[in-house]
C-alpha positions in Angstrom: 76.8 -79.9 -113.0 78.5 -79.1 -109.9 75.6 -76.4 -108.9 72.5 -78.9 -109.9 69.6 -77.7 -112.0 70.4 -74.2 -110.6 72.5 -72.9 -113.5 70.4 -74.1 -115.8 67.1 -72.3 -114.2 68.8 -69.0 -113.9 69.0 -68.8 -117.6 66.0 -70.3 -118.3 63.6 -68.4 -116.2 62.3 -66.1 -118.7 60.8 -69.4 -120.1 60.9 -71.6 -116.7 58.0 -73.7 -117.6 58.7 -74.4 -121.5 62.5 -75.2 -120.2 61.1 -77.8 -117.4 58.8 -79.1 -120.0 61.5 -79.8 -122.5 63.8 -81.1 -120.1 61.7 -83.8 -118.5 60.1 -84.6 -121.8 59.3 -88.9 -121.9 60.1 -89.3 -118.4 57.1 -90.6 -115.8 58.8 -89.1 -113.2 61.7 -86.5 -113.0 64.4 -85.9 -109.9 66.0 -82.4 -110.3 68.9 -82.1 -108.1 69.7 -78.4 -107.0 73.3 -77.4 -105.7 75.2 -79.3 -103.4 75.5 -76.8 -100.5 71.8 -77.2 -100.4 70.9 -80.9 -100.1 67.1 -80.1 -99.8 66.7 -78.7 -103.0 64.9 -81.3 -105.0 62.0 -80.9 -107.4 60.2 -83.7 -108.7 58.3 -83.2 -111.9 55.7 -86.3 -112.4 53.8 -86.0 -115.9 52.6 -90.0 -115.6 49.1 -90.4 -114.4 49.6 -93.0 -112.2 52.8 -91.2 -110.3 50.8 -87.9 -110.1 47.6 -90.0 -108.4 50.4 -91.8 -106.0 52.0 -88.5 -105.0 48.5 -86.4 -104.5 46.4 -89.6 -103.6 47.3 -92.6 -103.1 50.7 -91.8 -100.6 49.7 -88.4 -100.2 51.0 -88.1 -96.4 54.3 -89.5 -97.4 55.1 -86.1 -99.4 55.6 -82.6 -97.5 56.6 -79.5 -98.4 60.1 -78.7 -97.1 60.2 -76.9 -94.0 60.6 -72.7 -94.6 63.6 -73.0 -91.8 65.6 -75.6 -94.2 64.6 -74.6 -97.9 65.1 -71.1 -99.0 62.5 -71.2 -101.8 59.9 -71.8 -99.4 61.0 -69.5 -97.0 60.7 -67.1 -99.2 57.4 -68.3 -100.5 56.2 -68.3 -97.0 56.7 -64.7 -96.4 55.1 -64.5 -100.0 51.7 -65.9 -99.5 51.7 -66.1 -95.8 50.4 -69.1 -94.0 47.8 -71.1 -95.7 47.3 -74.2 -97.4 50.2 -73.3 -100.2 52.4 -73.2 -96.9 51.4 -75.3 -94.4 53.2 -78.7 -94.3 51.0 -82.0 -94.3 51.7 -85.7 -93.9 54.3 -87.1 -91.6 56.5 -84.5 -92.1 54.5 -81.6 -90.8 55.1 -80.7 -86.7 51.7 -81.0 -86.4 51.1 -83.9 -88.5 49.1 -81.7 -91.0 46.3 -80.5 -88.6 46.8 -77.2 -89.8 46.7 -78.2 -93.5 43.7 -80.4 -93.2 41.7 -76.9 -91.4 42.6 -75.1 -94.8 41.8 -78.0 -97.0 38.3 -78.4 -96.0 37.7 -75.0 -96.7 39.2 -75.0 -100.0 37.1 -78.2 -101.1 33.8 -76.2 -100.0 35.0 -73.4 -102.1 36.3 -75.3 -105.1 33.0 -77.7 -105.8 31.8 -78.3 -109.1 28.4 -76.2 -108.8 30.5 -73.1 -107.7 32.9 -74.2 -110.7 29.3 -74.3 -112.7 28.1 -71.1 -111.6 30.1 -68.4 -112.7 33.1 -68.8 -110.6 35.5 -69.4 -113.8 33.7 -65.2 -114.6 34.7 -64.2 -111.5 38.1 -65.2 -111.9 38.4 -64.0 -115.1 36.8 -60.7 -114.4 38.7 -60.3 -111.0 42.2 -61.4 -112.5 41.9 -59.4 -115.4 41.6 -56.5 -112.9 44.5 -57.3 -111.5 46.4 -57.2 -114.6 45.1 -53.9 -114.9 46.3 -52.8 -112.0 49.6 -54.2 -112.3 50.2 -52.7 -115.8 48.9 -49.2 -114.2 51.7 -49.5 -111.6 54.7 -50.9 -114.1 53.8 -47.8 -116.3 54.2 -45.4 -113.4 56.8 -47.1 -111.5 54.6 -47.6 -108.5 55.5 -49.9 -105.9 52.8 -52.6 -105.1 51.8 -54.7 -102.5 51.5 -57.7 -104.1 50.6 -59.6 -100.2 47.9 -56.9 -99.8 46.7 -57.1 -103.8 45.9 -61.2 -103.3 44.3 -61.0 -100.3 41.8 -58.1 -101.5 41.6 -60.3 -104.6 41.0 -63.3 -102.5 38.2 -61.6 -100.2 36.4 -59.9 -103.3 
């Protein structure tokens, strides 16, 4: 259509993820086109194997994130989440050819190891996020703002 994928998502995204599923269903590898007027809107959805390990592995540095100054999903995503590995552009793409990533990466990995995985960090999550909802319902019923920037990063330093 003349406005891309974008049509489609807007009515879909009550169920964004059942839709994307159904819609690139027997494909490897998907190319969503967004609306002409923005030429760097393009999500590719990979459900092969062998394209996922090329695109996170093998040719990792060929793939970026768009830059927050020329994509408005990830500028708003930026001011979101902040800067951090979700944000920070990698590969050849990145104006400092991922330094910054690679800083937040390592930390990650040391965080995300099997043994932490094996000792009760899949509890914590559960415990912590299920605070979180709690919190989130208690606001919804009163109709209480909420920092959702400030709510992660308590949740992340808990």
């Amino acid at each position: 259509t003349t406005l891309g994928f974008t049509a489609e998502l807007a009515v879909q995204r009550h169920r964004i993820h059942e839709w994307l599923r159904e819609a690139t269903a027997g494909l490897p590898v998907c190319k969503m086109l967004g609306p002409p007027f923005e030429a760097s809107q393009v999500w590719l959805i990979a459900h092969d194997p062998a394209c996922i390990r090329h695109f996170l592995k093998d040719s990792f540095d060929n793939y970026t994130k768009p830059s927050p100054d020329q994509n408005p999903f990830f500028h708003f995503f930026h001011r979101w989440v902040g800067d951090g590995i979700f944000t920070f552009r990698h590969g050849k793409g990145a104006p400092d050819e991922g330094h910054a990533w690679h800083i937040q990466r390592k930390i990650a990995a040391g965080i995300f190891s099997r043994a932490n995985f094996q000792n009760n960090m899949g509890e914590v999550f559960s415990e912590k996020a299920g605070r979180m909802v709690r919190g989130l319902e208690a606001a919804a019923k009163s109709g209480e703002a909420v920092d959702l920037q400030a709510m992660f990063f308590c949740f992340t330093m808990d």
